[in-house]
C-alpha positions as CSV (number, residue, x, y, z in Angstrom):
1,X,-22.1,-8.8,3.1
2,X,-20.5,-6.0,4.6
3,X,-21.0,-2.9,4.5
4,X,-23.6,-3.2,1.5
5,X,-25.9,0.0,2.5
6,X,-22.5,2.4,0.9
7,X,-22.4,0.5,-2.1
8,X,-25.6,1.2,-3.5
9,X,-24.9,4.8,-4.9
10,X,-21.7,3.9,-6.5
11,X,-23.3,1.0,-8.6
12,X,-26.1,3.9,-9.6
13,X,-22.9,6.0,-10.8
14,X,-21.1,3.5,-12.7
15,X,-24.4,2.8,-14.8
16,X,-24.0,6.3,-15.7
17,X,-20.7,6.1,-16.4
18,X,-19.8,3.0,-17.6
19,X,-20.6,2.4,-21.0
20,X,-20.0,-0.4,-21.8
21,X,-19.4,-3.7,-19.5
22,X,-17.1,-6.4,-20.1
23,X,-18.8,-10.0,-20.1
24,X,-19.8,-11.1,-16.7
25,X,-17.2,-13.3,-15.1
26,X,-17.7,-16.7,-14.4
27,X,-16.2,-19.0,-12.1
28,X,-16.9,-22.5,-13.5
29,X,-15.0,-21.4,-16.5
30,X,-12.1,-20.2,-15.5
31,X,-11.7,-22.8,-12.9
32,X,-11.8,-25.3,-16.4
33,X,-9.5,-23.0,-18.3
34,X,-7.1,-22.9,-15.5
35,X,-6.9,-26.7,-14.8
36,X,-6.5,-27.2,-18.5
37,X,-3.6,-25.1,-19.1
38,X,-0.4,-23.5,-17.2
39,X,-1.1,-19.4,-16.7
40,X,2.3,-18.1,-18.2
41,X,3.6,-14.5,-17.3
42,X,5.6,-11.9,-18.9
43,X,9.6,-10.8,-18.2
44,X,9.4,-10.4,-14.9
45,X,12.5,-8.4,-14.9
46,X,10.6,-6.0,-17.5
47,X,8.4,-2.6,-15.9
48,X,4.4,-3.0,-15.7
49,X,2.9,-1.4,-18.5
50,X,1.3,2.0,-18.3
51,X,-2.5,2.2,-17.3
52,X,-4.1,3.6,-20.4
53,X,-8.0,2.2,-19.0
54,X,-10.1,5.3,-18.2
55,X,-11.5,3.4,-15.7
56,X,-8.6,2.7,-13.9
57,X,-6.1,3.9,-11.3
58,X,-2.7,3.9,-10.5
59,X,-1.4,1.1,-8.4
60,X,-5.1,-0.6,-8.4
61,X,-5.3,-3.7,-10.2
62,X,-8.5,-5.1,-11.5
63,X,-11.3,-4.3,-14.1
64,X,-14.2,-5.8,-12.8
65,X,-17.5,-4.3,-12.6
66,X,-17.2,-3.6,-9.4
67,X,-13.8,-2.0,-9.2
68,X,-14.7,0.7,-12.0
69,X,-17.3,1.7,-9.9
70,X,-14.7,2.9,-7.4
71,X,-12.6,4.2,-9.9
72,X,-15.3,6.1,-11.4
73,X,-16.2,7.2,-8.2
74,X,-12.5,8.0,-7.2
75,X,-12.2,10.5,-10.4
76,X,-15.8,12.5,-9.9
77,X,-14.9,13.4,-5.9
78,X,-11.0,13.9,-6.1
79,X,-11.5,17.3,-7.4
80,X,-13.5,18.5,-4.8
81,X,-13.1,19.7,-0.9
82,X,-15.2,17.4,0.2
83,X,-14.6,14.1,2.8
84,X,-14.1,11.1,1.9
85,X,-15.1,7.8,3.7
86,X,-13.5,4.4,2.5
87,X,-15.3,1.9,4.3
88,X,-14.0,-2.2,3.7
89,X,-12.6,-4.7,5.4
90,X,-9.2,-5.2,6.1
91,X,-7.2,-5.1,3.2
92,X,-9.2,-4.2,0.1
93,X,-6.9,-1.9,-0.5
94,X,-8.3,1.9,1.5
95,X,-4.8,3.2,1.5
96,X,-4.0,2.8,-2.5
97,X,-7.6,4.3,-3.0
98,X,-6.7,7.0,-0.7
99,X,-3.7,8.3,-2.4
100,X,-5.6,8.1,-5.8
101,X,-7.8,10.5,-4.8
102,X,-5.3,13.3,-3.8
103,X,-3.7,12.1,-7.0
104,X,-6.8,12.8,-9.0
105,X,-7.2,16.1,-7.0
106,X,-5.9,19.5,-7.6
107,X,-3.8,19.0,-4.2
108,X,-1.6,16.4,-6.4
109,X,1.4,19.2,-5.7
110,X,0.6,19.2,-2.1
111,X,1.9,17.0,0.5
112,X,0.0,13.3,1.4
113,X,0.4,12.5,5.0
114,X,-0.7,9.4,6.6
115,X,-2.0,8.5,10.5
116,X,-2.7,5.1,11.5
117,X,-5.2,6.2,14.7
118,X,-5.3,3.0,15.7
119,X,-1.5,2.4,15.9
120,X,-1.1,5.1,18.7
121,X,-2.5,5.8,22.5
122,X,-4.7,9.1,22.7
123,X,-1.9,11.2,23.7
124,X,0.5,10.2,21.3
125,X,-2.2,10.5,18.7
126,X,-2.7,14.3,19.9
127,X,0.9,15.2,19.3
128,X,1.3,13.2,16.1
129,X,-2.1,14.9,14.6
130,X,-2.3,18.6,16.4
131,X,1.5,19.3,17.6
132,X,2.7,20.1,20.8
133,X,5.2,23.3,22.0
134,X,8.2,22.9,24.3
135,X,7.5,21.8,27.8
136,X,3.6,20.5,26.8
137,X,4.6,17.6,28.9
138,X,6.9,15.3,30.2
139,X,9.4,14.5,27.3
140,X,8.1,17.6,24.9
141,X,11.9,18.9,24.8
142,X,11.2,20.5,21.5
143,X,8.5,22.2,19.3
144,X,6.8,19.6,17.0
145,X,4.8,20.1,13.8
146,X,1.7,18.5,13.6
147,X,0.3,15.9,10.7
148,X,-2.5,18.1,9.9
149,X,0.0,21.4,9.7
150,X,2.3,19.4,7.6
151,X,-0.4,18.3,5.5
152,X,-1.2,22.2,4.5
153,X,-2.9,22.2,1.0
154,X,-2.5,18.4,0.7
155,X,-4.4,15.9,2.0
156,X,-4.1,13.9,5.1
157,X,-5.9,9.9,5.3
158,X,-6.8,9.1,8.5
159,X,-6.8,5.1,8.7
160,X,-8.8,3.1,11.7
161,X,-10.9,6.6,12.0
162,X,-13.3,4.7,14.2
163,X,-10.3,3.7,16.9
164,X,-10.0,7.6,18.2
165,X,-10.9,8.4,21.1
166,X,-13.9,10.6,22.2
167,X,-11.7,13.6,22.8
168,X,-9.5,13.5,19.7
169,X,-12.8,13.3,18.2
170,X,-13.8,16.5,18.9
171,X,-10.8,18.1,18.2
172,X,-10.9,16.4,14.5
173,X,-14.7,17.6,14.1
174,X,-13.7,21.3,14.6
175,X,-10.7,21.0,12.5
176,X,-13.8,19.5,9.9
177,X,-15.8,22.5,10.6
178,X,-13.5,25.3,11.4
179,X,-10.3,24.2,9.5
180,X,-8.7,25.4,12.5
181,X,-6.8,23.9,15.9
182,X,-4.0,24.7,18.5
183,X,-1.0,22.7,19.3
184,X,-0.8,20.8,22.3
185,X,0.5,23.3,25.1
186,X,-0.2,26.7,23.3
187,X,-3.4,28.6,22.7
188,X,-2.7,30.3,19.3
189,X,-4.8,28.8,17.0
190,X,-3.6,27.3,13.3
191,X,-5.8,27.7,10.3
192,X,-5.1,25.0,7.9
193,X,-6.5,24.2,4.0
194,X,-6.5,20.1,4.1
195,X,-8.5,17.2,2.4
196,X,-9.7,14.7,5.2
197,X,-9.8,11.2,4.0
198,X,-10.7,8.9,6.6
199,X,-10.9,4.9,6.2
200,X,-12.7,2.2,8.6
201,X,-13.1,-1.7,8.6
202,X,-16.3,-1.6,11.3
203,X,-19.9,-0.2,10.9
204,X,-19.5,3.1,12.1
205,X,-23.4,3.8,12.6
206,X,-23.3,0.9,15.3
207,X,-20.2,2.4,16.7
208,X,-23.2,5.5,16.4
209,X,-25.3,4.0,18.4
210,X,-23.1,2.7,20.9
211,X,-21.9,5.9,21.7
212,X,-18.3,5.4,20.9
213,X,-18.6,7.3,18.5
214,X,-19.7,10.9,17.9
215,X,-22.7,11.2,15.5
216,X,-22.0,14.3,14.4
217,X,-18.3,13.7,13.5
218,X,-19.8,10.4,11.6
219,X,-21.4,12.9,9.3
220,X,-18.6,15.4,8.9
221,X,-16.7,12.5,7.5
222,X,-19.2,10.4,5.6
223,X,-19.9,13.2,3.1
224,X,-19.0,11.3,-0.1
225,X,-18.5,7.3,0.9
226,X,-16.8,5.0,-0.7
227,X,-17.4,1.0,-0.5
228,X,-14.1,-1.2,-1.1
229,X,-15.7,-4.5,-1.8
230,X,-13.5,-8.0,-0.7
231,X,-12.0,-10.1,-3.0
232,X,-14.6,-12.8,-2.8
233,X,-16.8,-10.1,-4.4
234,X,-14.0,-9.1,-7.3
235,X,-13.4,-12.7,-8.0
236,X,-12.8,-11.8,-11.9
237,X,-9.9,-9.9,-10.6
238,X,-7.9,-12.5,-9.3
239,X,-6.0,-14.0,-12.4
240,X,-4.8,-10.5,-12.7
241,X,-3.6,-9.8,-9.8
242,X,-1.6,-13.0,-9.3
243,X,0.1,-11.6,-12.7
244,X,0.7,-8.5,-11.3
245,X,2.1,-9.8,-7.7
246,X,4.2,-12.7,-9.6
247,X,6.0,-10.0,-11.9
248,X,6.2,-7.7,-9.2
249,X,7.7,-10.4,-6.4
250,X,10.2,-12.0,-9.3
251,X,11.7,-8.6,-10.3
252,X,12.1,-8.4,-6.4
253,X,13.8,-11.0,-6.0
254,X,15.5,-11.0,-8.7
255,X,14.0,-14.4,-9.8
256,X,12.5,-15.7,-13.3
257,X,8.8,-17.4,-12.8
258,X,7.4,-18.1,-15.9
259,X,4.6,-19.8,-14.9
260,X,2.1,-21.0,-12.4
261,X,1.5,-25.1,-12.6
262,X,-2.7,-25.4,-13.1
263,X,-3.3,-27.2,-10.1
264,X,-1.7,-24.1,-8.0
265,X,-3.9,-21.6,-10.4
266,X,-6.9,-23.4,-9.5
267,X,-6.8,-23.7,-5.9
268,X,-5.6,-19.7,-5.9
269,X,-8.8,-18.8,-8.2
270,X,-11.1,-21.1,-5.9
271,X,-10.2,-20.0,-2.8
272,X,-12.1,-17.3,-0.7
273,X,-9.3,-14.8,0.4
274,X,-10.8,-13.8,4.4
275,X,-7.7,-11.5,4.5
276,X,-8.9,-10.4,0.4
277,X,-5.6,-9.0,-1.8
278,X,-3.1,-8.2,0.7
279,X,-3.4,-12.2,1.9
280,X,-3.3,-12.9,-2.0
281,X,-0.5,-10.7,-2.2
282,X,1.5,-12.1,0.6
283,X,0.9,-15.7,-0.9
284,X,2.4,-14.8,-4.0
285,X,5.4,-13.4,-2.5
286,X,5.8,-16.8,-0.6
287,X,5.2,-18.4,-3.4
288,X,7.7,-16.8,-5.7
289,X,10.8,-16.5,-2.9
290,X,10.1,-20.8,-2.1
291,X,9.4,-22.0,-5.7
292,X,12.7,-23.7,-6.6
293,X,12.3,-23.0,-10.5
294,X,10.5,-21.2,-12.9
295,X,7.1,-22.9,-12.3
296,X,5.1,-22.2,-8.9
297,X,3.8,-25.5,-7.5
298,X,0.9,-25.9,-4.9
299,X,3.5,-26.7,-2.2
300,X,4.4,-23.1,-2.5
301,X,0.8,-21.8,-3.0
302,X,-0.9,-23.4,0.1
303,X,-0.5,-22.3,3.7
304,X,0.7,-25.1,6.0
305,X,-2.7,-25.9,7.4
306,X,-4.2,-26.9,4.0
307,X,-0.9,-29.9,3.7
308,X,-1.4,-31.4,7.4
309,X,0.9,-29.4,8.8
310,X,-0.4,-27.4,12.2
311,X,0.5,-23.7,12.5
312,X,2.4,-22.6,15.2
313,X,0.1,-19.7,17.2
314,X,2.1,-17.1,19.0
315,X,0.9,-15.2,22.2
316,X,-2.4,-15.3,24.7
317,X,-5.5,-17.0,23.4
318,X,-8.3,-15.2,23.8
319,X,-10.8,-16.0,26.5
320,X,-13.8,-18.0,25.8
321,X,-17.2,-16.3,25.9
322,X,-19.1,-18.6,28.1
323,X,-22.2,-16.7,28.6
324,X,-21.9,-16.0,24.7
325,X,-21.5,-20.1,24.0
326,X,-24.5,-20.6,26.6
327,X,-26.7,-18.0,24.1
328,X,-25.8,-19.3,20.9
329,X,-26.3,-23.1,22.4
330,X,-30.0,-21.8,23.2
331,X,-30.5,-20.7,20.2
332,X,-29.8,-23.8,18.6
333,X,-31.6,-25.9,20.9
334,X,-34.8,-23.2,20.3
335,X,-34.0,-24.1,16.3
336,X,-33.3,-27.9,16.2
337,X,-36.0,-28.7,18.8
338,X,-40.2,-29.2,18.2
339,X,-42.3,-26.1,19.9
340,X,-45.1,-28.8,20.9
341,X,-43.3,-30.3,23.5
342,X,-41.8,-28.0,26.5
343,X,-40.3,-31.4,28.4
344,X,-38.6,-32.3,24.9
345,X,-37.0,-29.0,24.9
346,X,-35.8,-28.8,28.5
347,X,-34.1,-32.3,28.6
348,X,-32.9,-31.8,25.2
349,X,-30.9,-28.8,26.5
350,X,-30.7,-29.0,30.2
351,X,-29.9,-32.8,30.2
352,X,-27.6,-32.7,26.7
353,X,-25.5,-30.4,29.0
354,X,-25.6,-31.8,32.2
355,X,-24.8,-35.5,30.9
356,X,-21.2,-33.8,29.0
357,X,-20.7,-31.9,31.4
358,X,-20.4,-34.8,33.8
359,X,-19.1,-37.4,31.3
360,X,-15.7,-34.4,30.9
361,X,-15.5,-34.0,34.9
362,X,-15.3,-37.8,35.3
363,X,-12.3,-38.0,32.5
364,X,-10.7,-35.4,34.0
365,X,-10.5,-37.2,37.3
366,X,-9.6,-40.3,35.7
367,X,-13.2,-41.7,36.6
368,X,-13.2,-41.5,40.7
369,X,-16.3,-40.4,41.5
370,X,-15.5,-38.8,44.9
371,X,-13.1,-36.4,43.1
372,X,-15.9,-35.5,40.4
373,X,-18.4,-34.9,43.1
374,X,-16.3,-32.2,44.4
375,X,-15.0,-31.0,42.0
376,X,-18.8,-30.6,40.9
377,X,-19.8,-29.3,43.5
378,X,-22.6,-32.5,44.3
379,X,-22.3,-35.1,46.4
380,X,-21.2,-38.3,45.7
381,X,-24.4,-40.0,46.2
382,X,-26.5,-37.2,43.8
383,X,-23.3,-37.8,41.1
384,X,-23.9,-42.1,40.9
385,X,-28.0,-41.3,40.5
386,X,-27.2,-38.7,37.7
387,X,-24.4,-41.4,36.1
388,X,-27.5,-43.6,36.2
389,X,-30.0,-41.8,35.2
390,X,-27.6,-40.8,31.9
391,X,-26.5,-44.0,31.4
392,X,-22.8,-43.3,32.0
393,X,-20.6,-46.5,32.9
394,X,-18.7,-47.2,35.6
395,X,-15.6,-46.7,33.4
396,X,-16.2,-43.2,32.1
């Protein structure tokens, strides 16, 4: 799974303190619960109750084991200076955990600024992060305050923190160290008091050891981690946060769902959630804005791919790896193949590919061999002895 290495502290804190653990969840049961009975909801036109769980946070819904160890986490860093890493994949929810911790924090009264470093080129990053003055460059017409001087005794979460560039990251690691910086286009320096949160969805000690990025920044920022784990890992949080997305979506939409038909609970609890809540979340809100009544079928649940239905794909596909595919079909032949017999190995490989290889040049040219020769690059002559020697028919 990943990013397991930051998890292991946080499970050591919640055994200290988390007293007491709700019954493990367990799949096979709720799936039976769920098929035997229609999941019914509150007024969705009526507010979410108030979080009274000492173990939770606001916005963040789910009680798991797992999830109390980031909220116990959350509460025992917020009140310090410190940086904060929130390492997960793509939404598991890094931003919502983000503001809760300058919500827990003493800097609640202080501004919360957000930067998607990902979103914007290195320049534009600069200006959005540092400032620029007048006349900095082309299009600077006026002066421009900075994220991190407008986040001044707040905090500021820096999203996709592994996307900057190498020389933004140096100017962020002296702001880290120094708490200081200069706008873009003027040398007098600004001294600022602000609580770096930074989030990532890649392995940043690769990224390390690539070289794309700085070591030394990697540790400024990785001073208290925290590990968002994915759905598939919360799966005890599911039924509650389809409640939680149904009410929210209904009220919305100004739309009364009262229930979710079994069959539709089922395949939602089941499934594995690759994009974790915020896919979950946008099926629900499908879900609620196509279901013509108060009960939620599967039609409405399901994408389009799971009823026989293709989806349409937008855009440039993205080239195919060859020497990757040539690798990984190696590999397999290495795995699938006996070690005793060096002549099994090569024809198993060698001639597996050279046989397809021919058998798709030969359809492609609607079986005349003089075409396939060149567009082989062989012969014509060398092409029948291979066709023969593979066993491939005139008609191929």
């Amino acid at each position: 799974m990943y990013f397991r290495q930051y998890d292991i502290e946080g499970m050591r804190l919640s055994l200290r303190v988390i007293t007491t653990e709700r019954n493990d969840y367990k799949p096979s049961q709720r799936s039976v619960m769920a098929s035997n009975q229609t999941r019914t909801y509150h007024n969705p036109m009526s507010s979410n109750p108030t979080e009274t769980d000492p173990l939770s946070l606001p916005s963040v819904v789910g009680t798991s084991l797992v999830m109390q160890t980031v909220a116990a986490r959350v509460k025992q860093v917020a009140t310090s200076r410190s940086s904060v890493l929130l390492v997960g994949e793509t939404g598991t929810g890094k931003e919502l955990i983000a503001r809760a911790i300058h919500t827990y924090s003493p800097r609640v009264d202080g501004p919360y600024i957000r930067v998607n470093c990902g979103a914007l080129s290195e320049g534009l990053l600069e200006s959005e992060l540092f400032g620029h003055v007048k006349g900095a460059f082309t299009g600077a017409v006026d002066n421009k305050t900075g994220r991190f001087e407008a986040a001044h005794t707040g905090s500021i979460f820096l999203d996709e923190i592994s996307s900057m560039s190498p020389k933004l990251q140096v100017k962020l690691l002296r702001v880290l160290q120094e708490r200081e910086f200069e706008r873009v286009g003027e040398s007098k320096t600004i001294r600022v008091d602000v609580r770096v949160i930074a989030a990532t969805n890649q392995h940043l000690e690769e990224e390390v050891d690539a070289r794309r990025f700085r070591e030394d920044l990697y540790y400024r920022l990785n001073v208290v981690p925290i590990y968002l784990p994915p759905l598939r890992d919360r799966h005890g949080d599911i039924p509650q946060l389809i409640e939680h997305f149904v009410q929210r979506y209904a009220r919305e939409n100004k739309k009364v769902i009262s229930s979710i038909d079994p069959i539709a609970t089922q395949w939602l609890t089941a499934h594995r959630w690759p994009g974790n809540v915020r896919e979950l979340e946008h099926t629900i809100e499908r879900a609620v804005v196509l279901a013509p009544g108060p009960v939620i079928k599967i039609e409405q649940v399901m994408p389009t791919t799971h009823l026989g239905q293709r989806r349409l794909r937008t855009g440039e596909q993205k080239p195919v790896d060859l020497a990757g595919s040539i690798k990984q079909l190696v590999q397999i032949g290495l795995a699938t193949t006996k070690t005793d017999d060096a002549r099994t190995l090569y024809d198993h490989l060698v001639g597996g590919l050279e046989k397809e290889l021919i058998e798709q040049v030969l359809r492609e040219c609607e079986g005349v061999q003089t075409k396939a020769a060149a567009r082989l690059g062989i012969n014509r002559n060398t092409l029948h002895k291979k066709m023969q020697e593979f066993g491939l028919g005139e008609g191929v």
